[in-house]
C-alpha positions as CSV (number, residue, x, y, z in Angstrom):
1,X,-31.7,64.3,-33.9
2,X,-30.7,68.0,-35.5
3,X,-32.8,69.1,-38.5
4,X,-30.9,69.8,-40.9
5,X,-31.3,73.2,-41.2
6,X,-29.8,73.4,-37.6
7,X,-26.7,71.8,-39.1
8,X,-26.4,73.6,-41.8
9,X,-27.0,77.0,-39.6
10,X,-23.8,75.9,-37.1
11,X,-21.8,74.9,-40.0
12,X,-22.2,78.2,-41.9
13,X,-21.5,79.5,-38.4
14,X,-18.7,78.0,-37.2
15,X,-17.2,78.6,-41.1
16,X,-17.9,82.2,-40.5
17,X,-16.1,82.7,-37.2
18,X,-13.0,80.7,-38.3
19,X,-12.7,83.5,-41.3
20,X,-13.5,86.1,-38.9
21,X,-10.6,84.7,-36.3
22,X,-7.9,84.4,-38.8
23,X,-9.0,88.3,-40.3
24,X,-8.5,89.1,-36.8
25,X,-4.9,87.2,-36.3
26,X,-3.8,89.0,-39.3
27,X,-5.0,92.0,-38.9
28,X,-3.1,91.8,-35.4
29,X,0.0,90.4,-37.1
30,X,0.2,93.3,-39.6
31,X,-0.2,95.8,-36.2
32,X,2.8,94.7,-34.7
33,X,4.7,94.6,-37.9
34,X,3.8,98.3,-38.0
35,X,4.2,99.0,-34.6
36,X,8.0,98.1,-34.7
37,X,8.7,99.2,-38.2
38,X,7.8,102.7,-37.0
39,X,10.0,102.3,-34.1
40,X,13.0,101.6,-37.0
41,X,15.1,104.0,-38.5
42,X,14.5,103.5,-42.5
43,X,12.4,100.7,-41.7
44,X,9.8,101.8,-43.9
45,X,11.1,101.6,-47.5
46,X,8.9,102.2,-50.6
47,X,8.8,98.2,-51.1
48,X,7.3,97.7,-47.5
49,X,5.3,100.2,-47.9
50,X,3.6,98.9,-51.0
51,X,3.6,95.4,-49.4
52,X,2.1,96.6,-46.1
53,X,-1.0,98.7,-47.9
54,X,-1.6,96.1,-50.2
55,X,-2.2,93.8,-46.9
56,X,-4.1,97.0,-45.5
57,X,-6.2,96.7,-48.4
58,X,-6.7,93.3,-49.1
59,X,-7.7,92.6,-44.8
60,X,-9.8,96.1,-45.0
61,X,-11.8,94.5,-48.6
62,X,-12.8,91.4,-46.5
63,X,-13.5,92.4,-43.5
64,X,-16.3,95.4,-44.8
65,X,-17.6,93.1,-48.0
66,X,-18.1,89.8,-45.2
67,X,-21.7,89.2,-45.2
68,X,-23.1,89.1,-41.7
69,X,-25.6,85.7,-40.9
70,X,-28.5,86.7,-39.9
71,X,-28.1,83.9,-37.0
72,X,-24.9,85.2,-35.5
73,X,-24.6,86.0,-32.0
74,X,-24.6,89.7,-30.9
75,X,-21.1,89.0,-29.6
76,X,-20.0,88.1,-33.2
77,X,-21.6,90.7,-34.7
78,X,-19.5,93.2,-32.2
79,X,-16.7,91.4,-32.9
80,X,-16.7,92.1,-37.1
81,X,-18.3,95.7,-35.9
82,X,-14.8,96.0,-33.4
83,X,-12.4,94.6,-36.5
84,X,-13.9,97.1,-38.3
85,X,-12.9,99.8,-36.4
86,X,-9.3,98.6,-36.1
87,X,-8.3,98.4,-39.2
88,X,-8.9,102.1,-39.4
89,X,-6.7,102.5,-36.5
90,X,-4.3,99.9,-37.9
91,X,-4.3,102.0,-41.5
92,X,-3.6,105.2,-39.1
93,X,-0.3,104.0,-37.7
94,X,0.8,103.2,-40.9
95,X,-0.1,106.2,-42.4
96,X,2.0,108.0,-38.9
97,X,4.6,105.6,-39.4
98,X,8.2,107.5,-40.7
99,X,9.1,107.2,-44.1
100,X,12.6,106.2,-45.8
């Protein structure tokens, strides 16, 4: 039988990577959305801007405030460490992307 310390400590867990999946899904989403807006002529209008480094912002506030279990795997720990370091990039390309 699990103690139920052990089952609160996979809960928490498995909580915390399904928030760190969907950062990562999003953060991918928003990539490509960059990606072929800069590929665009005049795809990058003031409002899309705004809307694009608001979602810059509100991904880049989660992912660097997430607390880190002290219980996660070293994998998962990379993981959020690798997210991390792509939003950077991510907020790079937008920054490289043409203007309207």
């Amino acid at each position: 039988m699990a103690m139920p310390m052990d089952t609160i400590r996979d809960e928490v867990v498995e909580g915390w990577r399904v928030f760190v999946n969907n950062l990562e899904k999003s953060l991918d989403l928003l990539d490509k959305e960059i990606e072929f807006a800069a590929k665009m002529v005049n795809a990058c209008t003031i409002e899309w801007c705004q809307v694009t480094e608001h979602t810059l912002d509100e991904l880049s506030n989660a992912l660097f405030s997430i607390s880190e279990p002290s219980w996660i795997s070293d994998e998962d720990s990379q993981k959020l460490k690798a997210l991390k370091r792509k939003v950077h990039d991510v907020y790079a390309k937008y920054k490289a992307a043409p203007r309207a």
